[in-house]
BAFI-3210 file (N, C-alpha, C; in Angstrom, 3 decimals, decimal comma, padded with zeros to 6 digits):
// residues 153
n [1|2|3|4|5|6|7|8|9|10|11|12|13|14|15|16|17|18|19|20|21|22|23|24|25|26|27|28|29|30|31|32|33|34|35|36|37|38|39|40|41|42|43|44|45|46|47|48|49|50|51|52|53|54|55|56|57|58|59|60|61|62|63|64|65|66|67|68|69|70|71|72|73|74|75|76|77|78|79|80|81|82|83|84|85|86|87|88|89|90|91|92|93|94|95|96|97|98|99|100|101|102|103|104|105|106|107|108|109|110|111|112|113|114|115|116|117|118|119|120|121|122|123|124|125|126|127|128|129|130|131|132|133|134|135|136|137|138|139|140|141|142|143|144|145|146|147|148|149|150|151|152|153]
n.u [-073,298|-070,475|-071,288|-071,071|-069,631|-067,795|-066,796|-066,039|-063,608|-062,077|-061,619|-060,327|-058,378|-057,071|-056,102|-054,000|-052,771|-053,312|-055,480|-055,879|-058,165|-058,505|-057,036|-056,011|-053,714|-053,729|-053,198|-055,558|-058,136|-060,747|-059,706|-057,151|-056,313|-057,710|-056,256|-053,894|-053,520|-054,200|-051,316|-050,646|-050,808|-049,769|-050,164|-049,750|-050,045|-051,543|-051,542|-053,892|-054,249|-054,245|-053,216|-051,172|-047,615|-046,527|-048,082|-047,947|-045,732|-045,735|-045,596|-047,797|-050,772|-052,179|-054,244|-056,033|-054,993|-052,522|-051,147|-048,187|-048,280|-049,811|-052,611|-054,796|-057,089|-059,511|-060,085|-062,400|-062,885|-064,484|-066,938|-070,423|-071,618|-069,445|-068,519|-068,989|-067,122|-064,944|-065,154|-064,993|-062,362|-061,112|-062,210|-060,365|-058,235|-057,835|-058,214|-059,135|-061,319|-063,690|-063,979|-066,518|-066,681|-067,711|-070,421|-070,076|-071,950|-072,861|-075,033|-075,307|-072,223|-071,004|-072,279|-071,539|-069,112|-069,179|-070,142|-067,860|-066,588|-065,767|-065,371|-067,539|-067,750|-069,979|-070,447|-069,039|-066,188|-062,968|-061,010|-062,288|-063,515|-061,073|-060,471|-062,319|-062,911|-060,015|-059,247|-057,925|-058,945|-057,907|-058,192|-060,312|-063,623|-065,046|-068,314|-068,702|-071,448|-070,989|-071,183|-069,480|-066,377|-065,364|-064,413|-066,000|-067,716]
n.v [032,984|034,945|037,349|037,531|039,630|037,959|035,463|037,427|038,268|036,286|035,472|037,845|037,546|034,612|034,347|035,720|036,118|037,061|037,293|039,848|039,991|042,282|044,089|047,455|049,224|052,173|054,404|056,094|054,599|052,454|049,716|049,667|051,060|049,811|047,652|048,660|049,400|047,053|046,104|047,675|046,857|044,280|042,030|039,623|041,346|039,904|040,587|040,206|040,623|040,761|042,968|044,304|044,280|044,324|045,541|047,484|047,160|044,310|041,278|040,554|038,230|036,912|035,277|033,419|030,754|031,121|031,652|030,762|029,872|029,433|030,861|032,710|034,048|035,175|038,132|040,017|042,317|042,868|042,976|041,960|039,914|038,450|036,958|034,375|032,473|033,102|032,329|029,346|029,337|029,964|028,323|026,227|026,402|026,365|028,257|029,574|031,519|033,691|036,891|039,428|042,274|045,826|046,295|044,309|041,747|038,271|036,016|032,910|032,202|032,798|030,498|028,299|028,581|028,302|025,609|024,231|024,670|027,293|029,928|032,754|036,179|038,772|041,723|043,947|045,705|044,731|046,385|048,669|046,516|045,551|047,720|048,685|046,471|046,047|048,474|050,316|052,696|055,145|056,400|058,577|059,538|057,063|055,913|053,670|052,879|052,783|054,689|055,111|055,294|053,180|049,791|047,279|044,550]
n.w [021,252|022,684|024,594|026,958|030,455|030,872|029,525|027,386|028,456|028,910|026,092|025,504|027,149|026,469|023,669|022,080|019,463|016,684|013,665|011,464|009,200|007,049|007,296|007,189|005,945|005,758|008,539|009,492|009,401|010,909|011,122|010,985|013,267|015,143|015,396|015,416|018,542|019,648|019,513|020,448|023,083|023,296|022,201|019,274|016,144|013,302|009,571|007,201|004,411|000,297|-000,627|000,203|001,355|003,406|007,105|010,114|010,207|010,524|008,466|005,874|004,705|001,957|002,778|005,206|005,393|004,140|006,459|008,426|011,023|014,349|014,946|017,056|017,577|014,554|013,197|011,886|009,788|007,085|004,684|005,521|004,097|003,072|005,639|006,010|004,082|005,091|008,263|007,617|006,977|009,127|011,228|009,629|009,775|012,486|014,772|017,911|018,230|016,528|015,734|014,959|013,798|014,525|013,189|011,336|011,165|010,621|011,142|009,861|009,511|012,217|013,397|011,796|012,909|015,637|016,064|014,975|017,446|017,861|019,874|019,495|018,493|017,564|015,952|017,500|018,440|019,173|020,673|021,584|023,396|024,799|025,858|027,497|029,281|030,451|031,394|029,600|028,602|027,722|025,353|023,077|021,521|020,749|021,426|023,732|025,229|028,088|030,911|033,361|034,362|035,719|035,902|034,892|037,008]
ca.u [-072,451|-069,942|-071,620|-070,907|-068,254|-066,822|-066,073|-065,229|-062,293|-061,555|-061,519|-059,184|-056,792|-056,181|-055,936|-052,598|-052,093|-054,969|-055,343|-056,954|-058,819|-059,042|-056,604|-056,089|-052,381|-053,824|-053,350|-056,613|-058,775|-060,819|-058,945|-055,511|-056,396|-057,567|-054,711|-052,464|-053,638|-054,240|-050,614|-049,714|-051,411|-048,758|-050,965|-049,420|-050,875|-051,239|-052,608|-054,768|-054,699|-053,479|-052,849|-050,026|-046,719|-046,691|-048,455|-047,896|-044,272|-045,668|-045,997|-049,359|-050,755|-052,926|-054,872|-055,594|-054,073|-051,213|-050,125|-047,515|-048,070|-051,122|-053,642|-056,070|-058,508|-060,004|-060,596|-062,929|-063,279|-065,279|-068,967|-070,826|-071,452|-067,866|-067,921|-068,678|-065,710|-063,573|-065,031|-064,708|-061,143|-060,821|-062,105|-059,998|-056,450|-058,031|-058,395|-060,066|-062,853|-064,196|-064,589|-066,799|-066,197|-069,035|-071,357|-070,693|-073,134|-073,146|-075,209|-074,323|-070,378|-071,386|-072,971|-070,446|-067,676|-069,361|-070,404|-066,323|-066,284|-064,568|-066,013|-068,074|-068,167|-070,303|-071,033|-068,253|-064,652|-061,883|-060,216|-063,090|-063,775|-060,346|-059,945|-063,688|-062,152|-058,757|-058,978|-057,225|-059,703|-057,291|-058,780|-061,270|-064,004|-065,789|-069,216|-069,400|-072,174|-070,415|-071,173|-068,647|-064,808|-065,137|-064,264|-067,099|-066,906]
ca.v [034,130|035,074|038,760|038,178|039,894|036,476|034,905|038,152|038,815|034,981|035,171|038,559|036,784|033,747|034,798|036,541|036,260|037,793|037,502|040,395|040,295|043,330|044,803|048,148|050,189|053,581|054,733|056,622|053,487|051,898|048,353|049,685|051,793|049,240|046,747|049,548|049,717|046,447|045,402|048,125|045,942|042,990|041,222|039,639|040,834|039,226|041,273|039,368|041,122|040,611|044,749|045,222|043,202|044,359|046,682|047,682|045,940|042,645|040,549|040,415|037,518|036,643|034,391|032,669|029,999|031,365|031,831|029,336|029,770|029,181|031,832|032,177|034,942|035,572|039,853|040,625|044,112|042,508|043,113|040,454|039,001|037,930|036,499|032,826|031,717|033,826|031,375|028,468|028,989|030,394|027,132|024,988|026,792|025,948|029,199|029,524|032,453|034,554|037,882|040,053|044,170|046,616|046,610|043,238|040,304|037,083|034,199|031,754|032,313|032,405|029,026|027,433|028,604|027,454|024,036|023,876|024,620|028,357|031,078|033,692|037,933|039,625|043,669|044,284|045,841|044,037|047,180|049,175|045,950|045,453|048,897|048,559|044,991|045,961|049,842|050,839|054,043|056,859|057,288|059,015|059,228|056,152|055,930|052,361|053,325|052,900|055,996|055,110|055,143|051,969|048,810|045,842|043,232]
ca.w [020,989|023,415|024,740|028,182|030,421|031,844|028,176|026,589|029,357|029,090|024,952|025,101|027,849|026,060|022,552|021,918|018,388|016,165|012,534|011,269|008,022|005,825|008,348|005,651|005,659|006,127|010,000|009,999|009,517|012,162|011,583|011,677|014,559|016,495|015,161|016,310|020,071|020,389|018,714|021,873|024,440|023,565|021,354|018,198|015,517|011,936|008,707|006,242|002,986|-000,433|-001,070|001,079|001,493|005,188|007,409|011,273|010,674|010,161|007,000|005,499|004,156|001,378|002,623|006,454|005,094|004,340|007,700|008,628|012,326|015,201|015,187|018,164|016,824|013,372|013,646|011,095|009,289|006,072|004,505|006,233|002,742|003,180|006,602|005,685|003,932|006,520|009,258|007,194|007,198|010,865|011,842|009,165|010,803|013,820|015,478|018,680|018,008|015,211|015,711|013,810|013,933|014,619|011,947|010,930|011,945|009,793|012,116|009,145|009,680|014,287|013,807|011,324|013,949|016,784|015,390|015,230|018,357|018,276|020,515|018,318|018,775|016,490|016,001|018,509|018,660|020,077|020,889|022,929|024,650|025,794|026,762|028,337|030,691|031,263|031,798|028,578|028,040|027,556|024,436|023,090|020,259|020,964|022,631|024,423|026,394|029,697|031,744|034,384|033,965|036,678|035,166|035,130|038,018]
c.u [-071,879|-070,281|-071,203|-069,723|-067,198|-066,166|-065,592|-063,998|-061,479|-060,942|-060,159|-057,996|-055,786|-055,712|-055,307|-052,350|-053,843|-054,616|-056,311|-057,488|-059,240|-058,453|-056,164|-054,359|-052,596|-054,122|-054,617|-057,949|-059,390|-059,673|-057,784|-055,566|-056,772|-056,677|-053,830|-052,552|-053,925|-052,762|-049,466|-049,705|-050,313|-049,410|-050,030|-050,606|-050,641|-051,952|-052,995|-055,315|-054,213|-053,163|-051,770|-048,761|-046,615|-047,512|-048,746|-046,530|-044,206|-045,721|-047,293|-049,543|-052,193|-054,605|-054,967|-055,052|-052,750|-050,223|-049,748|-047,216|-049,822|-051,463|-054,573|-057,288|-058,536|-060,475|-061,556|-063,479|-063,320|-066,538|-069,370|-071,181|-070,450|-067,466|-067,935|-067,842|-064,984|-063,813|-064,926|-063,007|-060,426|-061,166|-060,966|-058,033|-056,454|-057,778|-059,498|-061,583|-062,830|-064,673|-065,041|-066,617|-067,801|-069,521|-071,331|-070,950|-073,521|-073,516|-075,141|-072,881|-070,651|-071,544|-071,621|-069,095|-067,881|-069,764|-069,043|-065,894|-064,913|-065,860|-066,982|-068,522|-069,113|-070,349|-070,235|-067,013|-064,091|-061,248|-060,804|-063,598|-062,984|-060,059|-060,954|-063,364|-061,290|-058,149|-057,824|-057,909|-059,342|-057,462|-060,620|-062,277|-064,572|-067,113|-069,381|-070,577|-072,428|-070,635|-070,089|-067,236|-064,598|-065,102|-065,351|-066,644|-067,002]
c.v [034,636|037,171|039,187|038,742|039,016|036,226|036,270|038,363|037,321|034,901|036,286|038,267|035,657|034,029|036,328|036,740|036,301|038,118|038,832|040,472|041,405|044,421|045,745|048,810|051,402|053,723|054,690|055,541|052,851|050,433|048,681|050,960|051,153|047,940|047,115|049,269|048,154|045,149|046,398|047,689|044,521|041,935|041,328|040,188|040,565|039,771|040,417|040,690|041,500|041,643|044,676|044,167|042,699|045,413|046,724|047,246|044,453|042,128|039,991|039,528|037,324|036,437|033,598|031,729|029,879|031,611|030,515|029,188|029,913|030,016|031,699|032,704|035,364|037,039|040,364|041,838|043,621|043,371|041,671|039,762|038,227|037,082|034,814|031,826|031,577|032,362|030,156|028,289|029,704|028,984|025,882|025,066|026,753|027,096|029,138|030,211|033,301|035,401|038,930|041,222|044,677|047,004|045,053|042,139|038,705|035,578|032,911|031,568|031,859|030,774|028,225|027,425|027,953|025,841|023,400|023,935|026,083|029,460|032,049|035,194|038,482|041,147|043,827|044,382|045,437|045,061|048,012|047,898|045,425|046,259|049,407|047,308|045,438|047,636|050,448|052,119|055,826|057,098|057,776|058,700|058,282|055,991|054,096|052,089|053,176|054,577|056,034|054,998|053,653|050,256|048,158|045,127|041,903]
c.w [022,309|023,673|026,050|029,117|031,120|030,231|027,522|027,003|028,742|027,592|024,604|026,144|027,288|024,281|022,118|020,873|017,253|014,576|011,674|009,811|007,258|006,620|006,655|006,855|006,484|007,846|010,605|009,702|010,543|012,170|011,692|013,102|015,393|016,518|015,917|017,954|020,683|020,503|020,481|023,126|024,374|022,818|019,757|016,857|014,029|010,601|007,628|005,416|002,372|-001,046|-000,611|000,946|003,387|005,911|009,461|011,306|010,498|008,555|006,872|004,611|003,303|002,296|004,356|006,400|005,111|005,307|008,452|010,342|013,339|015,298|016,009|017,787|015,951|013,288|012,665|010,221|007,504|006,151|005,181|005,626|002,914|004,199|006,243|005,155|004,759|007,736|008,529|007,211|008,091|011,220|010,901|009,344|011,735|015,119|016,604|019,168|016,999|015,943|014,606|014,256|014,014|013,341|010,824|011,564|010,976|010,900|011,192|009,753|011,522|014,147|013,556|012,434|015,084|016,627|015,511|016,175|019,279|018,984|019,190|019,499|017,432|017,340|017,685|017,959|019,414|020,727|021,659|023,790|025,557|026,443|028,025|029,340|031,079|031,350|030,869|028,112|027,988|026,407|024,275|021,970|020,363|022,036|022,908|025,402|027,413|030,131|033,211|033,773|034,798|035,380|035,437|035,695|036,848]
res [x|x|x|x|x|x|x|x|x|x|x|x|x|x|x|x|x|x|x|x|x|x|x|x|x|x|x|x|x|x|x|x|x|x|x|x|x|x|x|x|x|x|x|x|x|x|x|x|x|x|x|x|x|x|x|x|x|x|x|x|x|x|x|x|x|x|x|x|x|x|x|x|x|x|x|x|x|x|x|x|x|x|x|x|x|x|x|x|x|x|x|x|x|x|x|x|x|x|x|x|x|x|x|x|x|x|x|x|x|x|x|x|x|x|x|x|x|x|x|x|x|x|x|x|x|x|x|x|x|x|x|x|x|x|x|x|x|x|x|x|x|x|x|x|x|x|x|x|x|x|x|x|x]
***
């Protein structure tokens, strides 16, 4: 599992285009709140789920499948019941890591991804840990339990 802060910097540098799974409509949401900020960082991002037609501006798709273009990261905001398909078809669009969201942890889905050979995040936000690497922490509301404003060497 990718925890440390060499591969996490390395996993949010190369992976630009981010599918997010159960990315929801409503603003006040953690996944479209950290969709939003991390869609403000220059990061494509891609919504996965069959409620919406679109949401942030983009076109939302069923299904990871359904997306007719290269995805690098799988974003997860599922029950962790749910994650094992999800990486089954994060690795079969050939995505380069599965991330799971804080609070969900599926080491079935970790293994199966890494067995494929894609990075794996669990019980972590993409969005406090890019703002925790690359000094994005002008917000608030989140305890990461950094006590310094100093970035990590």
């Amino acid at each position: 599992m990718a925890d440390d802060i060499t591969t996490l910097r390395r996993i949010l540098k190369d992976c630009h285009t981010i599918a997010v799974v159960g990315l929801s409509a409503e603003w006040h949401r953690p996944s479209n709140f950290a969709a939003n900020y991390m869609q403000s960082h220059g990061y494509r991002i891609v919504p996965v789920n069959p409620r919406y037609p679109s949401i942030l501006g983009q076109t939302c798709y069923a299904r990871l499948e359904d997306i007719p273009f290269a995805v690098d990261m799988v974003d997860v905001f599922r029950r962790t019941e749910d994650v094992p398909p999800i990486a089954a078809s994060a690795v079969a669009i050939g995505a380069k890591c599965l991330w799971q969201q804080i609070g969900v942890v599926s080491e079935p889905a970790a293994a199966l991804a890494r067995a494929a050979g894609l990075d794996t995040v669990m019980d972590r936000c993409v969005k406090i840990e890019h703002a925790r690497l690359f000094g994005g922490l002008h917000w608030v509301g989140v305890n990461t339990g950094v006590i310094s404003a100093r970035r990590p060497v």
